[in-house]
C-alpha atoms as an extended CHARMM CRD file, in Angstrom:
* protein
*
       264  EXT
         1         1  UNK       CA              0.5910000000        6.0370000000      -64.7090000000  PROA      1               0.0000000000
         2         2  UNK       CA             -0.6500000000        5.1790000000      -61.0260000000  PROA      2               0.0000000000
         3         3  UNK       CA              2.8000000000        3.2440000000      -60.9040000000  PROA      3               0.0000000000
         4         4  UNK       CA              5.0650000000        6.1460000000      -61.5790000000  PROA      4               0.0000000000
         5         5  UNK       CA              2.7320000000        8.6950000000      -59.4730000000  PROA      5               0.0000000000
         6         6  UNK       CA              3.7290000000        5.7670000000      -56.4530000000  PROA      6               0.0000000000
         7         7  UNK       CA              7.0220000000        5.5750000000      -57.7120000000  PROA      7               0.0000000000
         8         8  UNK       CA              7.7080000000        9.4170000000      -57.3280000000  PROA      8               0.0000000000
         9         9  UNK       CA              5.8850000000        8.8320000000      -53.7050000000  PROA      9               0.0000000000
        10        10  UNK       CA              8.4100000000        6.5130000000      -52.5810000000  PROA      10              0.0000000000
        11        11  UNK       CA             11.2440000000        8.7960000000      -53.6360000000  PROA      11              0.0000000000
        12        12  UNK       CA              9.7960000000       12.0260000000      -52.9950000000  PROA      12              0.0000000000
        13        13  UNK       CA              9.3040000000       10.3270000000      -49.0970000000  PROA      13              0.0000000000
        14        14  UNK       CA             13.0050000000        8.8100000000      -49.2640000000  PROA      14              0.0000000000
        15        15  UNK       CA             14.4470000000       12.1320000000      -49.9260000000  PROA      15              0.0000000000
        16        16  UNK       CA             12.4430000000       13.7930000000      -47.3820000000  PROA      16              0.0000000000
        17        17  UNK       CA             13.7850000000       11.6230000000      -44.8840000000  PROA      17              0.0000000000
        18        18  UNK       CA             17.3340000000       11.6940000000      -46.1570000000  PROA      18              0.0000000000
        19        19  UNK       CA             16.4460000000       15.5470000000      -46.0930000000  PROA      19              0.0000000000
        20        20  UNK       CA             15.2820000000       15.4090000000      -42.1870000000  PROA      20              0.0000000000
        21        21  UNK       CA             18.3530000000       13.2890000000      -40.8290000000  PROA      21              0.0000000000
        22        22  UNK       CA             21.2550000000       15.5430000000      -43.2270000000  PROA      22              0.0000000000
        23        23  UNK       CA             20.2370000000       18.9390000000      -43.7610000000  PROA      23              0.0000000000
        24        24  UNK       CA             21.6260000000       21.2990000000      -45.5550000000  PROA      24              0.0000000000
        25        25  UNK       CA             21.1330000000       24.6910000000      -47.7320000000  PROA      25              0.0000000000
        26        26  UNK       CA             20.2980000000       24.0910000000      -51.5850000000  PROA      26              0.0000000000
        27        27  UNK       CA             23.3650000000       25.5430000000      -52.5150000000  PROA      27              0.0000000000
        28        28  UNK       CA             25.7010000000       23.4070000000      -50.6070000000  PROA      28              0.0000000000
        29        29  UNK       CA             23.9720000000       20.2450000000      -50.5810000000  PROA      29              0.0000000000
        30        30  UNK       CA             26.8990000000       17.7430000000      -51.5080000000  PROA      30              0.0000000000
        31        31  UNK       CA             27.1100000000       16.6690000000      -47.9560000000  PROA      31              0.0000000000
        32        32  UNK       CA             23.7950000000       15.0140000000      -48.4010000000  PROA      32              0.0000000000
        33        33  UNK       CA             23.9000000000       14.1110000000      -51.6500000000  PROA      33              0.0000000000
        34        34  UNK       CA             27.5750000000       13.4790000000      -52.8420000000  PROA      34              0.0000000000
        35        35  UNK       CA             29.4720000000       10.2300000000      -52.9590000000  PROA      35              0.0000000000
        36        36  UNK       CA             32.5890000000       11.5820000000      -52.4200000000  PROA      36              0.0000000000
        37        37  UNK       CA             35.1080000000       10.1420000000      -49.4940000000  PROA      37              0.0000000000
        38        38  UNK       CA             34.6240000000       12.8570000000      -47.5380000000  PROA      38              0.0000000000
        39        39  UNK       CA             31.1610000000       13.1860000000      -47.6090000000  PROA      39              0.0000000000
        40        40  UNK       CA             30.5350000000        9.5040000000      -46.8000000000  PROA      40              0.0000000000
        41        41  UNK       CA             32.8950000000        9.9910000000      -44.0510000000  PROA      41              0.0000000000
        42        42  UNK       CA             30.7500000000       12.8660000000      -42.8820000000  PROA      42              0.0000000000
        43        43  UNK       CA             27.8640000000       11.3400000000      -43.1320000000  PROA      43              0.0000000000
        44        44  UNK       CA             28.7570000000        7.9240000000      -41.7340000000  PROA      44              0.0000000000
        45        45  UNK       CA             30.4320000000        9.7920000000      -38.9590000000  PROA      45              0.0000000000
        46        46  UNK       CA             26.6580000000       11.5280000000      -38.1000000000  PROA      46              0.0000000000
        47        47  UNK       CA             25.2490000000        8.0410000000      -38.0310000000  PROA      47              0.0000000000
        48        48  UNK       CA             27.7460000000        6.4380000000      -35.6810000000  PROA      48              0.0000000000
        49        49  UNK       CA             27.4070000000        9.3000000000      -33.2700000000  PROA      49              0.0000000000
        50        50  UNK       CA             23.3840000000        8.2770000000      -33.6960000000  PROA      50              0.0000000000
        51        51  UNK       CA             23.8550000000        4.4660000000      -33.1730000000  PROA      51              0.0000000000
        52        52  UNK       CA             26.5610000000        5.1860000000      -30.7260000000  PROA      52              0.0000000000
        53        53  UNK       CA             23.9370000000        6.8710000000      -28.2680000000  PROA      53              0.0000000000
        54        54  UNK       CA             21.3620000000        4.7510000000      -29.1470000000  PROA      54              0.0000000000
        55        55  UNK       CA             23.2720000000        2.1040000000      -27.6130000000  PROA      55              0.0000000000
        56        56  UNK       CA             24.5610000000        3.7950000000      -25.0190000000  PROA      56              0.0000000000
        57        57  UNK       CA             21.1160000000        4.9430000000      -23.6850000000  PROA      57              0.0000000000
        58        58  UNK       CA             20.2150000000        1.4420000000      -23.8360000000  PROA      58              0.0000000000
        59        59  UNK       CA             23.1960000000       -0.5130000000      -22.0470000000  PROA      59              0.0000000000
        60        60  UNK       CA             22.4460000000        2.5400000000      -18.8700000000  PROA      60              0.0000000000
        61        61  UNK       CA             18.3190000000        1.6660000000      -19.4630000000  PROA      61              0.0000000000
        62        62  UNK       CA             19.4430000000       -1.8850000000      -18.4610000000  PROA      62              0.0000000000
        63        63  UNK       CA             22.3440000000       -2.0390000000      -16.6460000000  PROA      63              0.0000000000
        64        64  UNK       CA             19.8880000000        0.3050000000      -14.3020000000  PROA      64              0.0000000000
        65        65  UNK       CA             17.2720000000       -2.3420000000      -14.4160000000  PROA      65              0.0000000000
        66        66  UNK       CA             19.3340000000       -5.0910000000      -13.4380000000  PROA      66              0.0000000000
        67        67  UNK       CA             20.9070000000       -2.6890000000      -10.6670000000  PROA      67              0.0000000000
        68        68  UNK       CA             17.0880000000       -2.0270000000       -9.0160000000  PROA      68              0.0000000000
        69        69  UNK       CA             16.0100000000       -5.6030000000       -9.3860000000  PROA      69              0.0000000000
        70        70  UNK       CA             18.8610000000       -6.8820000000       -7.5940000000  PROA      70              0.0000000000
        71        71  UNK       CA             18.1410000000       -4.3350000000       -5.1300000000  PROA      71              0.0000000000
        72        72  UNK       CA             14.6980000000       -4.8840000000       -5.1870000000  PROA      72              0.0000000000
        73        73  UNK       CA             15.2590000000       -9.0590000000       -4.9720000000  PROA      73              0.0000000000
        74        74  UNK       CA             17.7020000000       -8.1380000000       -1.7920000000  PROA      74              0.0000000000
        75        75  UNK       CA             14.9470000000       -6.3530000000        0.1590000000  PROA      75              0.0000000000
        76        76  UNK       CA             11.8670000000       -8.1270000000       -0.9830000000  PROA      76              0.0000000000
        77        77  UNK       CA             11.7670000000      -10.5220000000        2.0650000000  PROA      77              0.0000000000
        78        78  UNK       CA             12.5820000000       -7.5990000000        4.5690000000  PROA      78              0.0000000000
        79        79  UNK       CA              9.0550000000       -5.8050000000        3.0910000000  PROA      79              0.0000000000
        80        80  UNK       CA              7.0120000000       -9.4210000000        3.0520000000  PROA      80              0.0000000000
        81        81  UNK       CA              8.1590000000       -9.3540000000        6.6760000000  PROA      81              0.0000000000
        82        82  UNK       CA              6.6520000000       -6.2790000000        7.3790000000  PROA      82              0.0000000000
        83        83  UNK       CA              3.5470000000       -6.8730000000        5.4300000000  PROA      83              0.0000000000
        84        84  UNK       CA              3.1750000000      -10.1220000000        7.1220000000  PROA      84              0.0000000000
        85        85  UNK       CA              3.3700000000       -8.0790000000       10.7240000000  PROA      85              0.0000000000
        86        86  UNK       CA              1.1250000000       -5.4950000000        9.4530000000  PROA      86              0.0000000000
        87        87  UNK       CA             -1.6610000000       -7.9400000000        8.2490000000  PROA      87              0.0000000000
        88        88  UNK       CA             -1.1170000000       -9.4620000000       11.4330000000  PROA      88              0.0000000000
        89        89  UNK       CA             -1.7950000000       -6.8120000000       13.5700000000  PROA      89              0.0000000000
        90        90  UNK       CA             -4.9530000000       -5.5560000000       11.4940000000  PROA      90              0.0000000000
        91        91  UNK       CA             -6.7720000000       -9.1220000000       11.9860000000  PROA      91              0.0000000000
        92        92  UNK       CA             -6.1650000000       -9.0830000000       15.9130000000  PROA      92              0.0000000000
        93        93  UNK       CA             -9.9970000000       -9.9730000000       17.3190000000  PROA      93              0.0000000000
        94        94  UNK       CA            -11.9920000000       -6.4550000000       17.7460000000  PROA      94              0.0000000000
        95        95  UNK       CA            -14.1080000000       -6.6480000000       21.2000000000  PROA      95              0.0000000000
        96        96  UNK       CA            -17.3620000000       -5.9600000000       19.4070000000  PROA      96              0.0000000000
        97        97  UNK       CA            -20.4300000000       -7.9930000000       21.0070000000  PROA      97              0.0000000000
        98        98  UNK       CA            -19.4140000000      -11.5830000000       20.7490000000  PROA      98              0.0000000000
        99        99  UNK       CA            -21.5390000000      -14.8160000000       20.8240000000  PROA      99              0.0000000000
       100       100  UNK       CA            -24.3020000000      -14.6410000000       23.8770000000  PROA      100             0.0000000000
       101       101  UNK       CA            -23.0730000000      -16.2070000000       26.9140000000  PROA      101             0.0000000000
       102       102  UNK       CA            -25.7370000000      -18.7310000000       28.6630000000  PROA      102             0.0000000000
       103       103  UNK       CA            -29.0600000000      -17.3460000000       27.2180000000  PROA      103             0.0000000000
       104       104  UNK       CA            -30.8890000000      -19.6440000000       28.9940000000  PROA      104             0.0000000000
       105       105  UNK       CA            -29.9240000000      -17.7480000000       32.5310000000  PROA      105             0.0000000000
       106       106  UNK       CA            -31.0470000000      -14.3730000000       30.7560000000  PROA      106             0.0000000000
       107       107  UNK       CA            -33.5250000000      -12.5700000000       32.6410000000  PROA      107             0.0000000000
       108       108  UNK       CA            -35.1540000000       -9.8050000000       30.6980000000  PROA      108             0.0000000000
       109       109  UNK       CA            -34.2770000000       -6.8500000000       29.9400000000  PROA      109             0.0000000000
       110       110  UNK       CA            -30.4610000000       -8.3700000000       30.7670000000  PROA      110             0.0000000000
       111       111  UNK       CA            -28.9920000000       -9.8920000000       27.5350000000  PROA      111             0.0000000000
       112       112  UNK       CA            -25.7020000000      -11.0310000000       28.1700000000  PROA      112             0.0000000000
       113       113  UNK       CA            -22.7760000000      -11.3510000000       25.6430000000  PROA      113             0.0000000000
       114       114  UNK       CA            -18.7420000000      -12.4160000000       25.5920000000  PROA      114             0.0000000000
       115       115  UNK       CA            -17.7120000000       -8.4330000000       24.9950000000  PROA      115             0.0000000000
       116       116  UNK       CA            -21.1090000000       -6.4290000000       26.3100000000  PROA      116             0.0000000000
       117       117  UNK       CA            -24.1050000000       -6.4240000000       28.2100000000  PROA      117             0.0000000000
       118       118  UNK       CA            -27.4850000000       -5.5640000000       26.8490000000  PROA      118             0.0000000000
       119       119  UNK       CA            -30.8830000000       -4.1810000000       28.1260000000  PROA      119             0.0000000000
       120       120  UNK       CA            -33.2930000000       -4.9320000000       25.5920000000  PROA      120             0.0000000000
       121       121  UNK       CA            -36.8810000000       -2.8510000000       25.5460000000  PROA      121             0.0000000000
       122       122  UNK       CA            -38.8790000000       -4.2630000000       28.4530000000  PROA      122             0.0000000000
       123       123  UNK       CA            -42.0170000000       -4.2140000000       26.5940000000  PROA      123             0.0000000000
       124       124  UNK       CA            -40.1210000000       -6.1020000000       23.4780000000  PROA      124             0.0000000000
       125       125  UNK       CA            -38.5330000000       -8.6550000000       25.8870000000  PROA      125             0.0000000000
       126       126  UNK       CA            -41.4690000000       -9.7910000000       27.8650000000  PROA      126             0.0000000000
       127       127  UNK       CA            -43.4560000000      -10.2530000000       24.4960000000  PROA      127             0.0000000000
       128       128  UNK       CA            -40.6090000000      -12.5290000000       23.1570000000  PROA      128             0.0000000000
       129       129  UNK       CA            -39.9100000000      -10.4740000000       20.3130000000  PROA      129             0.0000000000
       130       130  UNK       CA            -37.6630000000      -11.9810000000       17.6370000000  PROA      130             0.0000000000
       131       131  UNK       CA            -34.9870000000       -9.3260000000       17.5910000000  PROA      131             0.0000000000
       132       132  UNK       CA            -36.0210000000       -6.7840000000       20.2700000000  PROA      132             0.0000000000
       133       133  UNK       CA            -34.2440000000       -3.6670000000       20.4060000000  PROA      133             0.0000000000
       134       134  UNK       CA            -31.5710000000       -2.5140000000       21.6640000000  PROA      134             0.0000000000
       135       135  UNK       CA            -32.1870000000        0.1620000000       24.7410000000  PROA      135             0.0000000000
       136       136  UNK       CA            -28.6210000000        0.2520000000       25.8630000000  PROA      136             0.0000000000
       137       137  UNK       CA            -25.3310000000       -1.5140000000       25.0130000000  PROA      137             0.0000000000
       138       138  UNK       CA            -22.7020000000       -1.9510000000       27.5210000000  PROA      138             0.0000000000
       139       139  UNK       CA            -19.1740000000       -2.6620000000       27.3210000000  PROA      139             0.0000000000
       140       140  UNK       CA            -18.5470000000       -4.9180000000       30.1310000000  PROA      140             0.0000000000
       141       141  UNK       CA            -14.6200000000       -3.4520000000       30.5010000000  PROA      141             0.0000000000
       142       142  UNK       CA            -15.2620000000       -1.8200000000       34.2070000000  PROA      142             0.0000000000
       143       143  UNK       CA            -18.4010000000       -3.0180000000       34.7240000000  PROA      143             0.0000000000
       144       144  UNK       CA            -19.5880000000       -3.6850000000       38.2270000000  PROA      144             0.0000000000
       145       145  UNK       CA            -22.3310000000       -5.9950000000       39.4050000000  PROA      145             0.0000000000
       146       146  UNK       CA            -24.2090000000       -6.3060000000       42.4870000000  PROA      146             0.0000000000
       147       147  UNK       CA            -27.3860000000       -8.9780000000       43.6110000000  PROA      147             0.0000000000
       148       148  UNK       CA            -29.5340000000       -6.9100000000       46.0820000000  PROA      148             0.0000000000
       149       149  UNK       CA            -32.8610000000       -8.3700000000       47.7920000000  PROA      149             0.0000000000
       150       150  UNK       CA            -35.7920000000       -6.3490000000       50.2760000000  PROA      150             0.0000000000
       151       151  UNK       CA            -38.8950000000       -7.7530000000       51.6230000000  PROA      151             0.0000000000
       152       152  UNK       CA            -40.6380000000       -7.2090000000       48.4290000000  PROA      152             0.0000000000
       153       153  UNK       CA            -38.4630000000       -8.1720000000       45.3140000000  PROA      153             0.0000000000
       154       154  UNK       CA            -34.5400000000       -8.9230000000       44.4280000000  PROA      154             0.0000000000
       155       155  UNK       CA            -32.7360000000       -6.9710000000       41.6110000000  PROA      155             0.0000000000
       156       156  UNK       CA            -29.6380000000       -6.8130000000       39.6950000000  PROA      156             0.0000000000
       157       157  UNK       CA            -27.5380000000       -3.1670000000       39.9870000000  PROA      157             0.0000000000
       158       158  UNK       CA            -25.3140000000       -2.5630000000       37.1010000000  PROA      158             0.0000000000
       159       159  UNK       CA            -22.5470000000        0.1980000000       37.6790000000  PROA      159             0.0000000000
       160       160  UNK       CA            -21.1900000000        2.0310000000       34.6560000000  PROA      160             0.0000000000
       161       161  UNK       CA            -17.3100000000        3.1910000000       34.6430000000  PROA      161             0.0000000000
       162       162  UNK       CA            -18.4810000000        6.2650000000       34.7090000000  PROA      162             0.0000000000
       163       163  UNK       CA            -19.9640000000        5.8380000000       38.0890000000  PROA      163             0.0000000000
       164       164  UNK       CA            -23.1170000000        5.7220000000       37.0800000000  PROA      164             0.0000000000
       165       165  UNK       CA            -26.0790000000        2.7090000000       37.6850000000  PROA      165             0.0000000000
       166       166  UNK       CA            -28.8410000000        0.9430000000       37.0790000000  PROA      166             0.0000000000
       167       167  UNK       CA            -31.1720000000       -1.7580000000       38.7570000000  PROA      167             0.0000000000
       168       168  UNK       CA            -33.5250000000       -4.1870000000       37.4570000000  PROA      168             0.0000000000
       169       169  UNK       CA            -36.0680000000       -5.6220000000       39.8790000000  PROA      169             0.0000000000
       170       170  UNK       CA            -37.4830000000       -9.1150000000       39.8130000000  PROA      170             0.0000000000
       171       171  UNK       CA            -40.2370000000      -11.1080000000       42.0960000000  PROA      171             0.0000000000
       172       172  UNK       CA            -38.6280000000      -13.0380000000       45.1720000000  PROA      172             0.0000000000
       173       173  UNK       CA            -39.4020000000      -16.3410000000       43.8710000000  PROA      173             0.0000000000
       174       174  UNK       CA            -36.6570000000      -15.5210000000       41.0180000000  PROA      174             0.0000000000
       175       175  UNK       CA            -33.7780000000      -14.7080000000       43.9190000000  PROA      175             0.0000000000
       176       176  UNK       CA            -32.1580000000      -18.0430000000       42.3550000000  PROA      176             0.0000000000
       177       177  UNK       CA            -32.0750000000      -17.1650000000       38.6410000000  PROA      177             0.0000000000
       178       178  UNK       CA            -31.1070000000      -13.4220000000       39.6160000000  PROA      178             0.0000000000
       179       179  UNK       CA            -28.0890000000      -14.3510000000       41.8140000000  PROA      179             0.0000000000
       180       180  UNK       CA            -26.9720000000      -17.0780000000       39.0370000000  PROA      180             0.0000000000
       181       181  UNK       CA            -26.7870000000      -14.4540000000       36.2310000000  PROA      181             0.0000000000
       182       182  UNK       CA            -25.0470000000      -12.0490000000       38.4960000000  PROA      182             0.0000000000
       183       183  UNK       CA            -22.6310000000      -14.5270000000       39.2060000000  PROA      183             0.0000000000
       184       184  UNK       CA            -22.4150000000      -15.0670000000       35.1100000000  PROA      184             0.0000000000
       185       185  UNK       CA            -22.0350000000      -11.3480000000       34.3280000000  PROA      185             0.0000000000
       186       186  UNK       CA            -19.6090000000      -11.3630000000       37.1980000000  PROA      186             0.0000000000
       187       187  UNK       CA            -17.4800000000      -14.1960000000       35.5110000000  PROA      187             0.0000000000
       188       188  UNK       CA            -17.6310000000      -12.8680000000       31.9360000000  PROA      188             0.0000000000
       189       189  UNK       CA            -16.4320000000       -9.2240000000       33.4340000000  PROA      189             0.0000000000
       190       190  UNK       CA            -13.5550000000      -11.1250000000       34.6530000000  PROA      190             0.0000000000
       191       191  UNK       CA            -12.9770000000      -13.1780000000       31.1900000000  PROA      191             0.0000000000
       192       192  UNK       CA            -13.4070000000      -10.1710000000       29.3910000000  PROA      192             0.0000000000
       193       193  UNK       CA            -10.5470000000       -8.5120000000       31.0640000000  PROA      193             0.0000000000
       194       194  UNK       CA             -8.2110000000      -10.8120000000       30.5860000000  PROA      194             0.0000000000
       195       195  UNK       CA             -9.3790000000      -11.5570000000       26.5070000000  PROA      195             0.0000000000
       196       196  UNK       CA             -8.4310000000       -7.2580000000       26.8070000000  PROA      196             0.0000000000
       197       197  UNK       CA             -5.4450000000       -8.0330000000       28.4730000000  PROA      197             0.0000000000
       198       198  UNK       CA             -4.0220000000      -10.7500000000       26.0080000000  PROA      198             0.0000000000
       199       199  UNK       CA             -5.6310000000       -8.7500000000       23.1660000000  PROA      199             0.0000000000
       200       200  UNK       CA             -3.0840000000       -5.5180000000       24.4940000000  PROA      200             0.0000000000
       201       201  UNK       CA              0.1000000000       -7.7250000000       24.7060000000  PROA      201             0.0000000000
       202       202  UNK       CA             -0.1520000000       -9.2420000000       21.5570000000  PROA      202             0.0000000000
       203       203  UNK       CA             -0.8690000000       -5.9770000000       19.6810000000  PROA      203             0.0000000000
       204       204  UNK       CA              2.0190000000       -4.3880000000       21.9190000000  PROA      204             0.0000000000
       205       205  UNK       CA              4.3360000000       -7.2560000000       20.5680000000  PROA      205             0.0000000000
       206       206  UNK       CA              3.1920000000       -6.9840000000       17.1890000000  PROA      206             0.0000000000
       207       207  UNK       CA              3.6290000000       -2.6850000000       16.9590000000  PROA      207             0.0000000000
       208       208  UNK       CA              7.7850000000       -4.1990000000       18.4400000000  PROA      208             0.0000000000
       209       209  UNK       CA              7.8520000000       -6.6500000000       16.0240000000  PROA      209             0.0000000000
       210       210  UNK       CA              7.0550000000       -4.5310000000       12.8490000000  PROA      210             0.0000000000
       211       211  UNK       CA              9.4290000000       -1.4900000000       14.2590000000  PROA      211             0.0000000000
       212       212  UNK       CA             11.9790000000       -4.0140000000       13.9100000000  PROA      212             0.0000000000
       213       213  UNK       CA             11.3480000000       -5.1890000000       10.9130000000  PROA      213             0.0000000000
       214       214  UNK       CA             10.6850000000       -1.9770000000        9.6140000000  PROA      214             0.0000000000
       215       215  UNK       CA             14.6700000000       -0.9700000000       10.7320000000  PROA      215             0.0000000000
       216       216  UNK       CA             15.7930000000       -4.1350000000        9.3210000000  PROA      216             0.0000000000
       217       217  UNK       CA             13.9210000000       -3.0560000000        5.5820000000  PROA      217             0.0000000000
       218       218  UNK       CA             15.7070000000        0.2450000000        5.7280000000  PROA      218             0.0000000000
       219       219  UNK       CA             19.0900000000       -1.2490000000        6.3970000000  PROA      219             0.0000000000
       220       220  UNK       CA             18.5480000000       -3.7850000000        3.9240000000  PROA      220             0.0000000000
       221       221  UNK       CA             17.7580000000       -0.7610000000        1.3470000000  PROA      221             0.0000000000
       222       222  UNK       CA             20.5690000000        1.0930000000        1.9710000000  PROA      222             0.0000000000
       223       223  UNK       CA             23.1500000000       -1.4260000000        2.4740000000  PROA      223             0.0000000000
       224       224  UNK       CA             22.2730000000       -1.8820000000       -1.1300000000  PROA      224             0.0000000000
       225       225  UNK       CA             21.9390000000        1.7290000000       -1.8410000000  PROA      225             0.0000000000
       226       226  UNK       CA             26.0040000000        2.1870000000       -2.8820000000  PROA      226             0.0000000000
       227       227  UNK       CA             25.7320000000       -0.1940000000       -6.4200000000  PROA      227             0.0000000000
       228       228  UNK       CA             22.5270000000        1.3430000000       -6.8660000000  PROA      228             0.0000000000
       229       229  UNK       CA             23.7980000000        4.3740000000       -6.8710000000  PROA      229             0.0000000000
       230       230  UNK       CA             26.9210000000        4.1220000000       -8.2130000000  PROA      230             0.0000000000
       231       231  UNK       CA             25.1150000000        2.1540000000      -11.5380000000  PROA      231             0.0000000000
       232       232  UNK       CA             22.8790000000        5.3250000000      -11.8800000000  PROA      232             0.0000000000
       233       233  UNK       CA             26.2030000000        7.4750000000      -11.5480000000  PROA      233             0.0000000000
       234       234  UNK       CA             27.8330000000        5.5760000000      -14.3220000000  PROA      234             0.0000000000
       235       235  UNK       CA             24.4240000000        5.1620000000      -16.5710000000  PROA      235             0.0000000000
       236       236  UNK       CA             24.1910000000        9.1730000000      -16.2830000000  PROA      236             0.0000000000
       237       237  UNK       CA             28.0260000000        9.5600000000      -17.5740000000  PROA      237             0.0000000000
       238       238  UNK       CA             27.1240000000        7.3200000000      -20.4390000000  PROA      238             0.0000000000
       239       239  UNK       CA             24.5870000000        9.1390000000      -21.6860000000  PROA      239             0.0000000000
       240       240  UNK       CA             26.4320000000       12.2280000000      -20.6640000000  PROA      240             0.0000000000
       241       241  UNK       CA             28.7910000000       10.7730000000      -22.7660000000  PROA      241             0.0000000000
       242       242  UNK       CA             27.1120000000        9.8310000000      -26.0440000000  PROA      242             0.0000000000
       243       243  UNK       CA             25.1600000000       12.9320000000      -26.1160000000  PROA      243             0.0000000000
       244       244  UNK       CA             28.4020000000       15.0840000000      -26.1600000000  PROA      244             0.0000000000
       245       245  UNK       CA             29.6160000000       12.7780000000      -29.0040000000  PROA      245             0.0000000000
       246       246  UNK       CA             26.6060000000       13.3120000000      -31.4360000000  PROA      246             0.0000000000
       247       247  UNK       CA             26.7300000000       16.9090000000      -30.1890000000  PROA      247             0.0000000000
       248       248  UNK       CA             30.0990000000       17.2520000000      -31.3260000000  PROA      248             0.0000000000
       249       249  UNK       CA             28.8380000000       15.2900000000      -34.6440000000  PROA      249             0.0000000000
       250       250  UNK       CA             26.0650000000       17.3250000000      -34.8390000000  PROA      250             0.0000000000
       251       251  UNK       CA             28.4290000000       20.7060000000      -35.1890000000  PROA      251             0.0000000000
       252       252  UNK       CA             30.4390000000       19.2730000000      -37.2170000000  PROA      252             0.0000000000
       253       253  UNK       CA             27.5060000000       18.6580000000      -39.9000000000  PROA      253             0.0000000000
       254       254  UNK       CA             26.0920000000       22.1780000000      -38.9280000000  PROA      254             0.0000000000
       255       255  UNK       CA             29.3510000000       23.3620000000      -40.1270000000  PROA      255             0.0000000000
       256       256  UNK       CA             30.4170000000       21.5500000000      -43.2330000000  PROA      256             0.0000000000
       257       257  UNK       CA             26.9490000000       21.0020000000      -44.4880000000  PROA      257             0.0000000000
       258       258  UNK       CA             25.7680000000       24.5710000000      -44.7150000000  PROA      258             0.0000000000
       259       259  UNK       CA             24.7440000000       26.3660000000      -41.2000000000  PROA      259             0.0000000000
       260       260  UNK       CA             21.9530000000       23.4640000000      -40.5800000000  PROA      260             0.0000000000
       261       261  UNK       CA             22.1950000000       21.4320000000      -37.5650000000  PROA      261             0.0000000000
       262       262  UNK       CA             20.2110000000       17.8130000000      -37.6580000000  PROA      262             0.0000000000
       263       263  UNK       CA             17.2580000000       17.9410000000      -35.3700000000  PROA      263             0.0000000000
       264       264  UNK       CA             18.2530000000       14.7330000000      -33.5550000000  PROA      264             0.0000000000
């Protein structure tokens, strides 16, 4: 029993499907059913409309595929190019702080660096703190620097670019150490100008360098733009094409089969 209730199943589900790919009205149903010439002609024309576009949407799918990897192959080192630039450019040095520059010249609250000059809290610096705080950070890019003495003390004035100063005042007997770590923030002024400097012309050369390869990536793309296009002109047709065909087939069934039309 369970054999013949699986049996009518499998047939039941086979005639569905025949059903679903050939309709037709029950009272004109020899299209589907009928083993006449005709018929199978009918019926075998449906299915090589079907196969027909099947294969047609697949040789565009991958005559397309080969057309944009060859495309993509032909401007692949034009975009490494520009990637390289780019990368380049973003891992120039940043002026940020830099590694201290003679600490043993420091005098406090003066804390000099490669990129900036700091004044640490007095009260931290004179009590040797481990990391004293910051009380001011300085870029040193227009920094000025002056050694200044009276009768009663030397000190160190620090103009701002903005104009603005500072002075830090220190016991005569430490005239020496004072003018030595003007000179040194003097100096590293200087060097950090010029570290500015070479930092601007290479990232000037760099923003050149990826324009051009930049123009050289979008000729690349479009010299190669023609096939590309032309493949996706001819892939469109094709499917164009086939669908008209199993249209056609399609209308044909509609109107020999009974006034149904296959869904696909």
């Amino acid at each position: 029993m369970r054999t013949v209730i699986v049996l009518l199943v499998v047939v039941a589900g086979g005639l569905l499907f025949w059903l679903l790919r050939y309709p037709c009205v029950p009272g004109r149903a020899r299209y589907t059913f009928s083993l006449g010439a005709a018929e199978r002609a009918a019926r075998r024309s449906l299915s090589e409309a079907r196969g027909e576009r099947r294969a047609a949407y697949d040789k565009a799918r991958q005559s397309e595929a080969d057309a944009e990897r060859r495309w993509s192959e032909r401007v692949a080192p034009f975009r490494r190019r520009v990637r390289e630039l780019q990368a380049a450019r973003a891992a120039l040095p940043k002026p940020g702080q830099g590694q201290a520059v003679r600490p043993k010249r420091w005098l406090p609250p003066l804390e000099l660096h490669e990129h900036v000059l700091l004044f640490v809290k007095k009260n931290e610096a004179s009590e040797g703190a481990a990391r004293p705080s910051v009380e001011e950070r300085l870029p040193l890019a227009g920094v000025a620097v002056e050694f200044g003495h009276t009768r009663d003390n030397v000190h160190i004035r620090v103009t701002r670019p903005d104009g603005t100063s500072r002075s830090e005042h220190y016991p005569q007997d430490r005239e020496v150490a004072v003018y030595d770590l003007v000179e040194e923030i003097r100096n590293q002024v200087l060097r950090h100008k010029e570290f500015l400097r070479r930092l601007e012309a290479r990232e000037a050369e760099l923003v050149a360098e990826v324009k051009r390869a930049e123009a050289d990536l979008a000729r690349a793309g479009e010299a190669g733009r023609p096939e590309l296009d032309t493949i996706r002109e001819a892939a469109r047709t094709r499917r164009a094409r086939a669908d008209a065909v199993l249209r056609a087939a399609r209308d044909g069934w509609k109107t020999d089969a009974g006034g149904l039309r296959p869904w696909r």
